[in-house]
C-alpha positions as CSV (number, residue, x, y, z in Angstrom):
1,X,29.7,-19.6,53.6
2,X,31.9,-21.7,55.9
3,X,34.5,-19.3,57.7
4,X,38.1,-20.4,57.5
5,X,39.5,-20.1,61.7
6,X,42.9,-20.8,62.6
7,X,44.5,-24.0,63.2
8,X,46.0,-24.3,67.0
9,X,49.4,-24.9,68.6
10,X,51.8,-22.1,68.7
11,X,51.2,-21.4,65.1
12,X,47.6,-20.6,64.8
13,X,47.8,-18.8,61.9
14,X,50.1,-21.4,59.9
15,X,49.1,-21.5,56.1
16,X,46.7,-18.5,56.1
17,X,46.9,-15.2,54.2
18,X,45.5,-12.1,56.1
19,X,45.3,-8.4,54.7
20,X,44.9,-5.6,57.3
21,X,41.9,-2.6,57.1
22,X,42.1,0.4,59.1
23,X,44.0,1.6,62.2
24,X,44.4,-1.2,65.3
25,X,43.8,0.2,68.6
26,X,46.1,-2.5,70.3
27,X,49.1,-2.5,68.4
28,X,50.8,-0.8,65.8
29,X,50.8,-2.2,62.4
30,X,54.4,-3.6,62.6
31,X,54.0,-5.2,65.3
32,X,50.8,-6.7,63.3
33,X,52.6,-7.7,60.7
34,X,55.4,-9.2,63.1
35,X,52.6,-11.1,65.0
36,X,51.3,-12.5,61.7
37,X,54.2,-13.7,60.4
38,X,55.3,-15.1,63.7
39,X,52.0,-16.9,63.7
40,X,52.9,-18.7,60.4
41,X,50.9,-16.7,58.8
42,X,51.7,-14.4,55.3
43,X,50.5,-10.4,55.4
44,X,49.0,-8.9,52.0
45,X,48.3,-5.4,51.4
46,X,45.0,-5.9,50.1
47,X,42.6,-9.1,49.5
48,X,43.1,-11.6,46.8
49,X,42.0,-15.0,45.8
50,X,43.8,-16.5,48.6
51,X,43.3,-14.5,51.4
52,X,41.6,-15.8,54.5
53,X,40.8,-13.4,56.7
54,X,40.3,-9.2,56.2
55,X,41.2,-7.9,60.1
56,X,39.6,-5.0,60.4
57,X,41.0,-2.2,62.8
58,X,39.0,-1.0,66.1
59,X,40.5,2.5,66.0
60,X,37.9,4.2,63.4
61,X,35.2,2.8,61.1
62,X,36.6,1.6,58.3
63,X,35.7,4.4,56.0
64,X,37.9,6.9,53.4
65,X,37.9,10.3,53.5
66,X,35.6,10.4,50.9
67,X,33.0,8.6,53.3
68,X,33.0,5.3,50.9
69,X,33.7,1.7,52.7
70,X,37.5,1.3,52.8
71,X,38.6,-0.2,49.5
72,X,40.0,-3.2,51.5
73,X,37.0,-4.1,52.8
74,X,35.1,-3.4,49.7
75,X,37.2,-5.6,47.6
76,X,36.8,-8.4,50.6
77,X,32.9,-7.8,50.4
78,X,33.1,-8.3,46.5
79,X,35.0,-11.3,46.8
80,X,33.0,-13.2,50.2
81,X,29.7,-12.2,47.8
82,X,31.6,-14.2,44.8
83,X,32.0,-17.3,47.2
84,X,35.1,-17.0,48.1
85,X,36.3,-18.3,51.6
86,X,37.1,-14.9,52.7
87,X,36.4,-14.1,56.1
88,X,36.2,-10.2,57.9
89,X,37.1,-10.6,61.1
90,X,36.7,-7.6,64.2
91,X,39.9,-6.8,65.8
92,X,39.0,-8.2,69.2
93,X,38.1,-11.6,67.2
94,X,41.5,-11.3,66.0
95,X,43.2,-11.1,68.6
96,X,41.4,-14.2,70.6
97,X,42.2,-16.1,67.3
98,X,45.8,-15.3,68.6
99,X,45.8,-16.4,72.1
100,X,46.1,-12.7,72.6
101,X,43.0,-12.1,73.9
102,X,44.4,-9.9,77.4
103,X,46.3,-7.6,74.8
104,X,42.6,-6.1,73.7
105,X,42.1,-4.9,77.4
106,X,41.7,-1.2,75.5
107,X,38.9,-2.6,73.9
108,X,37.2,-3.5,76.6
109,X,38.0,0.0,78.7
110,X,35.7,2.6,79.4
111,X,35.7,6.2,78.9
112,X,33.2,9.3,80.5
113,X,32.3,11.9,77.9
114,X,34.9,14.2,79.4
115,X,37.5,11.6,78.3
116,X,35.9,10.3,74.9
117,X,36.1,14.0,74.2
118,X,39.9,14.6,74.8
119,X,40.5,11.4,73.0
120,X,38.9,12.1,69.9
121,X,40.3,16.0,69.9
122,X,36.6,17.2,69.5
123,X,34.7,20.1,71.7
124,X,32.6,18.7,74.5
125,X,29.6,20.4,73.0
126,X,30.3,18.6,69.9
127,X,30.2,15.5,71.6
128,X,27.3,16.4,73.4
129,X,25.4,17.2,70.3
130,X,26.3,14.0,68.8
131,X,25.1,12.5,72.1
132,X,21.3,14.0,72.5
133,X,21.0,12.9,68.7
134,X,22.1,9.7,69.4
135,X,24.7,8.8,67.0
136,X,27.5,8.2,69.7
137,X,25.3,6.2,73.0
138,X,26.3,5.3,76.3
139,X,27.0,1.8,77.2
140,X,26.5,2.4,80.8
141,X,25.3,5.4,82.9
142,X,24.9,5.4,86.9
143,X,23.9,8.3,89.2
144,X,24.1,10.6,86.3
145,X,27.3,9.3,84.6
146,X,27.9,8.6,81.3
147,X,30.2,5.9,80.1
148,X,31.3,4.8,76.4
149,X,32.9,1.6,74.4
150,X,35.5,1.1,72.5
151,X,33.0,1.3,69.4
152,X,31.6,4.8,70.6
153,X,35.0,5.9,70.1
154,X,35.7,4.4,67.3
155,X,32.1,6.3,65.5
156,X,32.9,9.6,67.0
157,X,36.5,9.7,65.6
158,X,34.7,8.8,62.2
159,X,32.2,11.2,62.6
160,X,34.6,13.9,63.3
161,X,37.1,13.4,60.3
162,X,34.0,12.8,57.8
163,X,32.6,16.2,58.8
164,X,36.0,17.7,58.7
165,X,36.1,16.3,55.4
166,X,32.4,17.9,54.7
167,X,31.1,14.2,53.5
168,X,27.4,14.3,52.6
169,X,24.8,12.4,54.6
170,X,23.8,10.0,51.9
171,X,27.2,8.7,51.6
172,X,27.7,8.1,55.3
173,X,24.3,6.5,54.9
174,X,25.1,4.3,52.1
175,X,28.3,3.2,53.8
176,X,27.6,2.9,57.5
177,X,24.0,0.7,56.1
178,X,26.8,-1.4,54.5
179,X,28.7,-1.3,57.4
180,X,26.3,-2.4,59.9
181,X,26.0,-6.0,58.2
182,X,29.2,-7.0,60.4
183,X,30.3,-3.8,63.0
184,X,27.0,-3.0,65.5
185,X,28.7,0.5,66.0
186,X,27.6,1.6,62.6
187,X,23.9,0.5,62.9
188,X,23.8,2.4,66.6
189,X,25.2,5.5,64.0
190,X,23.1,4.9,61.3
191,X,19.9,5.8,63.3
192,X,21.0,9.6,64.0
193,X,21.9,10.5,60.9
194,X,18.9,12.7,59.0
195,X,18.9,13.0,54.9
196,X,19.4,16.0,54.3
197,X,18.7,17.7,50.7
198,X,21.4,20.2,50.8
199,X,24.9,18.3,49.4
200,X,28.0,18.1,51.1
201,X,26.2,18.7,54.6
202,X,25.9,16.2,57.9
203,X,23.2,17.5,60.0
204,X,21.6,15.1,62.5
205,X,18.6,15.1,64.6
206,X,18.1,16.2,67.9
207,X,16.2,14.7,70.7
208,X,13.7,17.5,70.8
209,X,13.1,17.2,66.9
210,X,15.7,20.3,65.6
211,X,18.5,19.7,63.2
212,X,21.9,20.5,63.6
213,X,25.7,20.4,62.3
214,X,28.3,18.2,64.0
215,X,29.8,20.8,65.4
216,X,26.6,21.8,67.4
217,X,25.6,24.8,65.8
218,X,21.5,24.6,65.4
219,X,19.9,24.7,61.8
220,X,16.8,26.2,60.7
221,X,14.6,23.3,59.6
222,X,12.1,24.6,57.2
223,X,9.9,21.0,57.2
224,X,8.9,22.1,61.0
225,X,6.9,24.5,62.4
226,X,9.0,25.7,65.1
227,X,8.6,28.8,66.7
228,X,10.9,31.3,65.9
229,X,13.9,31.7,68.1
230,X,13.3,35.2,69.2
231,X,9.7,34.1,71.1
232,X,9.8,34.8,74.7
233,X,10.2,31.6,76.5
234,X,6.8,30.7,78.6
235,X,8.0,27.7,80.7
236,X,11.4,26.1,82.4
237,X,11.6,23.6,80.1
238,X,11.6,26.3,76.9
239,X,14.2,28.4,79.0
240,X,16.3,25.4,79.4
241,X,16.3,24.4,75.9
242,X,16.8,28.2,75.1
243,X,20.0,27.5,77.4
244,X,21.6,24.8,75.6
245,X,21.5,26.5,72.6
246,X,23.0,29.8,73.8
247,X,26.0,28.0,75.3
248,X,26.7,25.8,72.2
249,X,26.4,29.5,70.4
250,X,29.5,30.0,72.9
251,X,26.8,33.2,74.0
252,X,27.7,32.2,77.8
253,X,26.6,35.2,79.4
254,X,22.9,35.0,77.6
255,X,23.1,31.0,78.6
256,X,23.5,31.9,82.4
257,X,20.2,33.8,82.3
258,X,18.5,31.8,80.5
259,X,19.6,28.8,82.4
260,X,18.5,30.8,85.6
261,X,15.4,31.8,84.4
262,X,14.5,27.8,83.5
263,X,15.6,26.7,87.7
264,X,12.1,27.2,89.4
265,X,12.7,28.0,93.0
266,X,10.1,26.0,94.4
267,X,10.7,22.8,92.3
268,X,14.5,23.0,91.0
269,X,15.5,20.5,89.1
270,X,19.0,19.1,89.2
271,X,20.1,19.4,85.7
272,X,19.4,22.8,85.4
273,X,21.4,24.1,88.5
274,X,24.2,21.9,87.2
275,X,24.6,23.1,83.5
276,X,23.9,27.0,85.2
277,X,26.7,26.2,88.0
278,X,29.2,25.1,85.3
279,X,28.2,27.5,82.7
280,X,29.1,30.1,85.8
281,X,32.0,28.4,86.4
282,X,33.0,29.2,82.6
283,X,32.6,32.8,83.3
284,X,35.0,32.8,86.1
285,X,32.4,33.1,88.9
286,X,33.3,30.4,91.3
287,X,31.3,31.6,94.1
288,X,28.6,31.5,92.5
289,X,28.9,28.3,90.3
290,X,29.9,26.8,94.0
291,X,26.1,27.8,95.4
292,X,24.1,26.9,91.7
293,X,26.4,23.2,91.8
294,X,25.4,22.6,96.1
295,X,22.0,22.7,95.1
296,X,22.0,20.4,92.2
297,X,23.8,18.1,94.9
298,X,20.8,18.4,97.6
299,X,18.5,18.4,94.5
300,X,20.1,14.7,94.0
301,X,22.4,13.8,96.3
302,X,23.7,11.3,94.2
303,X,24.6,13.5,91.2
304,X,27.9,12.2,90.8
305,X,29.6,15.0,88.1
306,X,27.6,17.5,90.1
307,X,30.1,16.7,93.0
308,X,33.1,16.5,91.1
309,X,32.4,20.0,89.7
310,X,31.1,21.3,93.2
311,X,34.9,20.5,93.9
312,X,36.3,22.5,91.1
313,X,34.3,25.5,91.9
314,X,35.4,25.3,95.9
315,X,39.0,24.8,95.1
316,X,38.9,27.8,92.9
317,X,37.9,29.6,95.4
318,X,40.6,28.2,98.1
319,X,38.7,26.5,100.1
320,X,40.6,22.8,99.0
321,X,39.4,20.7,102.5
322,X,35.4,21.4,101.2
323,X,36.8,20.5,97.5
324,X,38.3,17.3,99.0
325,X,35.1,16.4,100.4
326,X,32.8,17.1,97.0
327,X,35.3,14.9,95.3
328,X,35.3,12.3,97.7
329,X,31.7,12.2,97.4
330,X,31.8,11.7,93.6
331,X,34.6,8.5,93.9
332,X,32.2,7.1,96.5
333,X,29.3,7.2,93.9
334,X,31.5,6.3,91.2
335,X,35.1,4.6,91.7
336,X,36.0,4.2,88.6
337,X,35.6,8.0,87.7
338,X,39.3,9.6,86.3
339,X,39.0,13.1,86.2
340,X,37.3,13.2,90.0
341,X,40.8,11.2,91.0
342,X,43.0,14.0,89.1
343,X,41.3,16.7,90.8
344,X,41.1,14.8,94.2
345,X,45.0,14.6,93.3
346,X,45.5,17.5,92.8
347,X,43.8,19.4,95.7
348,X,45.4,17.3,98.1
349,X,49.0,18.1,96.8
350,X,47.6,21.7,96.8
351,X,47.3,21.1,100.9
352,X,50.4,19.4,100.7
353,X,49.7,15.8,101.0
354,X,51.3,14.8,98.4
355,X,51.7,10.7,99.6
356,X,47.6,11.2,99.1
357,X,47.9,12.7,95.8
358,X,50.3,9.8,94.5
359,X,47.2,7.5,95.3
360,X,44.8,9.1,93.1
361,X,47.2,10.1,90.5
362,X,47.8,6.3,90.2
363,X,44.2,5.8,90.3
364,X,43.5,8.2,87.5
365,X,46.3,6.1,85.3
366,X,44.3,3.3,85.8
367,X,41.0,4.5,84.2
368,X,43.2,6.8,81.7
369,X,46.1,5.4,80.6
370,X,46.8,6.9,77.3
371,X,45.5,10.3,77.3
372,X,47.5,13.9,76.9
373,X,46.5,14.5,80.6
374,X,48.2,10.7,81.3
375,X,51.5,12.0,80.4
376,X,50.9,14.8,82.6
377,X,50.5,12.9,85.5
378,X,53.1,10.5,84.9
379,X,55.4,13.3,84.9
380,X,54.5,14.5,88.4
381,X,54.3,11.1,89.6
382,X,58.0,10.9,88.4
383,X,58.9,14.6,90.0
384,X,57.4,13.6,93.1
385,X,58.6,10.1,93.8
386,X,60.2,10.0,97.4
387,X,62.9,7.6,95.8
388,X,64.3,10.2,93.3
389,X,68.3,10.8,94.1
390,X,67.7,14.8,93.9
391,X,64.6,16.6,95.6
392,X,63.5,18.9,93.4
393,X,60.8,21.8,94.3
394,X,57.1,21.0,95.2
395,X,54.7,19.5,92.5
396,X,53.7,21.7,89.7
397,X,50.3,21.9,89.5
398,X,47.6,22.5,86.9
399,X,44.4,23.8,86.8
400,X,41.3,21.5,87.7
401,X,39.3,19.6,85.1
402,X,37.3,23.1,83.8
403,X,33.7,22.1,84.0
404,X,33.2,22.5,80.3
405,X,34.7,19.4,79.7
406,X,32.2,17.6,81.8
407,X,29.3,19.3,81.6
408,X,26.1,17.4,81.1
409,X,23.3,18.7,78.4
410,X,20.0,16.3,79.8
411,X,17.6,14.9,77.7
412,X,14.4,17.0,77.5
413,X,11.8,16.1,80.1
C-alpha cells in the first residue's frame, strides 16, 4: 500500500485528515491539535474513510487497560488491512513530517536506570527485575552504566500500568505480537514475557531460568527442578543469587550476609562488593558500605556507579573532600551521568562552594530536565542565584541519591 506523506511549504499537512493515539511525549494534545490545524490539516477523534495518517503517541504503548491494542489503532489496522490509504505513523515520524524535527529532542534523550525508575514511578528493584528478564534493555552501557531510549520508557510505563491493572500474559502477548508489526519496542518486550497457565498473572523469566512477578517477587516454577530455597548455598555464585533474592524480599539484613558470604577474599569480584556496599548503605552503615564500595573500585577501577555511590557513603559519613573526589571519578568515566552531578552538587555546597555547585546543578538539568528531582534543583538554583535582590539563608539541602536507586543486580556469570 502506497503511504500518503505530506505535501511541503508551510502547510505540510494541507488537505489531510489525522486522528491521534495515545499520550505524546513532546507536546500536549492541544498543542497537537493546534499544530494540525495550523498545518492545514483537519483533527478526528478516531479513524475513518478519510483519514490519512493514525499518529501514534511515544509516551506509552498504545495499549488499554484491558491490555488490548488501543481501539484507535485497531480500527486504523482494520481499515489499512481493507486497502485503505491509511497510514500509522511513530511520533518522531510525525514530527519530521512537520519541520519539527528539533522539538522530539526527548525522544532522543537518554536516561540511567536510576532515572527511568523515578520517571516511570516504579521501585528500582522492579525495574531491575524487568531488566535481568529482559523486557526493558539498554541501548547503551559503558564501564558498568546502563542507559535507556525513549522506547524503554515508553514499555516500562506499559508494563507497569498493565500489571497494576493485573492483565494476563496472553493478552499482552497477543497485543504486543500485533504491536511489533510497526513499534520495535514491543518485539524487544515480547521476548520476556513467559505464558503462564495461571489467568490474570504477568510473570516473566529471569536470566538464570526462575519466574517472577513484575514487582520482583520470585515464583515457584513447578516445570523446573530447582533446588529448594532453603539448601545451603555451596558456591559464590549461589550466595550471590541467594543475595538478590533476599534484597528484592526487602530481607536486607539476610541480603548483607549472604552477599558477604558470595565476595571471595582472594578473587572478589566487583559486582558483589558493590550490591553488598549499597545494600549496607541501606542499613545505615556508611562506614562500612564506604570499605565494601572502595574495593569494588580497585576491583575495577572504572566501575563508574561504584564511584558515585563510594561518594554517597563518604559524605554520609562527613568526610565531603573524599566524596568530591569518588564523584569526580564517576563524571570522568561518564560525563553525561545526572545523579553523580547532583550529588557532586550537592557536596560541594555542603563545603560551601556553592559557585561549584551551580555548575553541576546546571549539568544535572541538562541530562534531567523533567524529573521530580529537576524541580528540586531548579529551586535551589533560583535560592542561590548571586543576582537575587534579597539574600536569603544558605542552600537547603537534601539527602544524596540513596544507593537503592542505583544499585546494579549483574547478570549471572
Amino acid at each position: 500500500m502506497d503511504s500518503v506523506r505530506a505535501s511541503g511549504g508551510t502547510r505540510p499537512l494541507e488537505g489531510l485528515e489525522i486522528a491521534l493515539a495515545g499520550g505524546l511525549a513532546t507536546m500536549s494534545l492541544d498543542e497537537a491539535y493546534e499544530r494540525i490545524i495550523a498545518a492545514g490539516g483537519r483533527w478526528v477523534a478516531r479513524p475513518g474513510p478519510r483519514t490519512a495518517w493514525l499518529v501514534v503517541g511515544s509516551r506509552s504503548l498504545p495499549l488499554g487497560e484491558d491490555g488490548d491494542v488501543a481501539e484507535p489503532l485497531a480500527e486504523a489496522r482494520r481499515r489499512a488491512d481493507a486497502g485503505e490509504p491509511l497510514e500509522i505513523v511513530p511520533e518522531d515520524e510525525f514530527l519530521a513530517r512537520l519541520g519539527l524535527a528539533g522539538h522530539g529532542a526527548e525522544l532522543q534523550r537518554l536516561y540511567t536506570a536510576a532515572q527511568l525508575a523515578r520517571i516511570v514511578g516504579i521501585a528500582p528493584r522492579q525495574l531491575r527485575t524487568w531488566i535481568r528478564a529482559g523486557l526493558v534493555r539498554p541501548v547503551k552501557a559503558a564501564n558498568r552504566l546502563s542507559f535507556f531510549g525513549f522506547r524503554q520508557l515508553a514499555v516500562a510505563r506499559t508494563l507497569a500500568q498493565l500489571s497494576a491493572q493485573g492483565v494476563g500474559t496472553r493478552r499482552i502477548r497477543n497485543s504486543l505480537a500485533e504491536l511489533a508489526r510497526w513499534w520495535p519496542g514491543a518485539a524487544a518486550a515480547l521476548t520476556g514475557l513467559t505464558a503462564d497457565e495461571q489467568p490474570g498473572e504477568l510473570l516473566v523469566r529471569t536470566t538464570d531460568g526462575g519466574l517472577a512477578e513484575p514487582s520482583g517477587q520470585l515464583r515457584l516454577d513447578f516445570a523446573t527442578t530447582a533446588a529448594p530455597q532453603d539448601d545451603v548455598p555451596t558456591t559464590g555464585e549461589a550466595w550471590f543469587q541467594r543475595a538478590l533474592r533476599l534484597e528484592e524480599d526487602e530481607r536486607m539484613d539476610e541480603a548483607v550476609q549472604a552477599y558477604a558470604r558470595a565476595l571471595d577474599p582472594a578473587h572478589p569480584r566487583a559486582e558483589v562488593a558493590f550490591n553488598l556496599g549499597n545494600a549496607l548503605y541501606g542499613l545505615d552503615r556508611p562506614e562500612e558500605a564506604a570499605t565494601a564500595l572502595t574495593l569494588a573500585t580497585e576491583v575495577d577501577p572504572e566501575y563508574t556507579e561504584a564511584w558515585n555511590n563510594l561518594g554517597n557513603a563518604l559524605s554520609a559519613l562527613g568526610r565531603h573532600e573524599d566524596a568530591c573526589r569518588a564523584f569526580e571519578r564517576a563524571l570522568a568515566l561518564e560525563p553525561a551521568y545526572a545523579d553523580a552531578h547532583f550529588n557532586l552538587g550537592e557536596t560541594l555546597a555542603a563545603l560551601g562552594d556553592v559557585t561549584s555547585a551551580r555548575r553541576h546543578w546546571r549539568a544535572y538539568l541538562a541530562f534531567d530536565p523533567s524529573s521530580s528531582w529537576a524541580a528540586e534543583v531548579r529551586a535551589r538554583l533560583r535560592r542561590t542565584d548571586p543576582r537575587a535582590a534579597a539574600a536569603g539563608p544558605g542552600p537547603t539541602l537534601v539527602p544524596h541519591r540513596p544507593a537503592e536507586d542505583i544499585r546494579e543486580s549483574p547478570e549471572p556469570r
